[in-house]
Phi, psi and omega in degrees: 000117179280121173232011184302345187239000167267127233243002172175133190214157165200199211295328181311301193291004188265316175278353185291311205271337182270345163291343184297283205306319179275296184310307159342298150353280194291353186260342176087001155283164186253139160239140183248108195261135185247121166263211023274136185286109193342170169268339153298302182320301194282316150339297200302312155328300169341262151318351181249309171107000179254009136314285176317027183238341165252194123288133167236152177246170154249021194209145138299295217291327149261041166241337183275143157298157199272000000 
């Protein structure tokens, strides 16, 4: 999930990525949050406690496999 030009999220998108994040699961895929991320976004991880429920990059280019 590219989340780099996004300037502001709040539980509606936090739960859009952890049903994403279970559906993956179940699919045996890593969803990967790539930034770098605003500073309301990565607050929002923060403050929630649901940064470790993901991978985070600071790039796509180190979120793609090599």
């Amino acid at each position: 999930m590219y989340l780099s030009g996004t300037l502001f999220a709040d539980s509606s998108v936090l739960h859009a990525l952890l049903d994403t994040r279970r559906s993956h699961g179940v699919a045996e895929d890593e969803l990967v949050v790539a930034g770098p991320l605003h500073v309301a976004v990565d607050r929002l991880f923060e403050v929630t406690g649901t940064r470790s429920a993901f991978r985070m990059t600071q790039s796509l280019e180190t979120a793609l496999p090599c």
